[in-house]
C-alpha positions as a Markdown table, in Angstrom:
| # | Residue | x | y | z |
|---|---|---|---|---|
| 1 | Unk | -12.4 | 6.3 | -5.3 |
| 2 | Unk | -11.8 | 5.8 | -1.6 |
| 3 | Unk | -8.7 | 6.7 | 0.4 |
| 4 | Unk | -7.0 | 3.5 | 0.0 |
| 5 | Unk | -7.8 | 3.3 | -3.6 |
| 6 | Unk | -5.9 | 7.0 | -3.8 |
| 7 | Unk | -3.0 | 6.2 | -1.4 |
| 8 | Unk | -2.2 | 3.1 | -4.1 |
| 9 | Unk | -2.6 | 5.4 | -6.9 |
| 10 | Unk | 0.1 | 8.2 | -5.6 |
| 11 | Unk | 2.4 | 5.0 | -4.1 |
| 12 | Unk | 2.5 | 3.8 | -7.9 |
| 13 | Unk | 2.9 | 7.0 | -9.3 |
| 14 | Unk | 5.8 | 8.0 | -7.0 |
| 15 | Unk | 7.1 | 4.4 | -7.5 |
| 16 | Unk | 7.3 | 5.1 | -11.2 |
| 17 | Unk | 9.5 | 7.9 | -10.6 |
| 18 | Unk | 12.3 | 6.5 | -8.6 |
| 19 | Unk | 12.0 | 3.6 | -10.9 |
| 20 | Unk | 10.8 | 1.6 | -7.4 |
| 21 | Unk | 10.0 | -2.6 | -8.8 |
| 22 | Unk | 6.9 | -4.1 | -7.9 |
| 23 | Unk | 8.0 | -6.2 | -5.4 |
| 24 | Unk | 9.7 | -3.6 | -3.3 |
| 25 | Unk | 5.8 | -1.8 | -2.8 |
| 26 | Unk | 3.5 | -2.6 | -0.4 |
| 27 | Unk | 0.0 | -5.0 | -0.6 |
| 28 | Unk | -3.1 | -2.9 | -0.5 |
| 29 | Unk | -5.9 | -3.9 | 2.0 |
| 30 | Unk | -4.7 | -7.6 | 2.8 |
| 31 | Unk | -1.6 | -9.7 | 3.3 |
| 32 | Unk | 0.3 | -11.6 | 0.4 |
| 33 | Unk | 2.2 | -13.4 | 3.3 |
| 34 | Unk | 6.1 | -13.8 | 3.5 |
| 35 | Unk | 6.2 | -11.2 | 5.8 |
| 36 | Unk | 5.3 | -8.8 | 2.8 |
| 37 | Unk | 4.4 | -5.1 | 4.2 |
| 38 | Unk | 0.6 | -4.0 | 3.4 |
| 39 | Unk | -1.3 | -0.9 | 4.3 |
| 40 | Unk | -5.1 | -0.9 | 5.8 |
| 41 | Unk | -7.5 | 1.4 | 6.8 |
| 42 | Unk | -9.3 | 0.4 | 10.0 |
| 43 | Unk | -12.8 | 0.9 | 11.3 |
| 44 | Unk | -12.1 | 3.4 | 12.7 |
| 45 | Unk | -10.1 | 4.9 | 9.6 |
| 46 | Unk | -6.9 | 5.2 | 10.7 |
| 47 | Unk | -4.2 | 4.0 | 8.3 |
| 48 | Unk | -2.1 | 1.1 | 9.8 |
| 49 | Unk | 1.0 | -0.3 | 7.9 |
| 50 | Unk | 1.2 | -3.3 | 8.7 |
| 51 | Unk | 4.3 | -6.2 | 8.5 |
């Protein structure tokens, strides 16, 4: 499992807990447009949360 796998993973479990709706989480890895927030690793693996 790599690090953005595992930051998805605790972002849905936390979600779960504060009863948190899909659409109010972020993408993972890429864009779904609409201005929709997503987190990325980089190259140089820094973590970038993007909008």
């Amino acid at each position: 499992m790599n690090n953005l796998e595992k930051i998805k993973k605790l972002v849905i479990e936390y979600s779960e807990k504060i009863n948190a709706t899909f659409e109010k989480l972020p993408a993972f890895d890429c864009s779904i447009g609409l201005a929709h927030p997503y987190i990325e690793i980089d190259s140089k693996g820094n973590y970038n949360y993007v909008i």
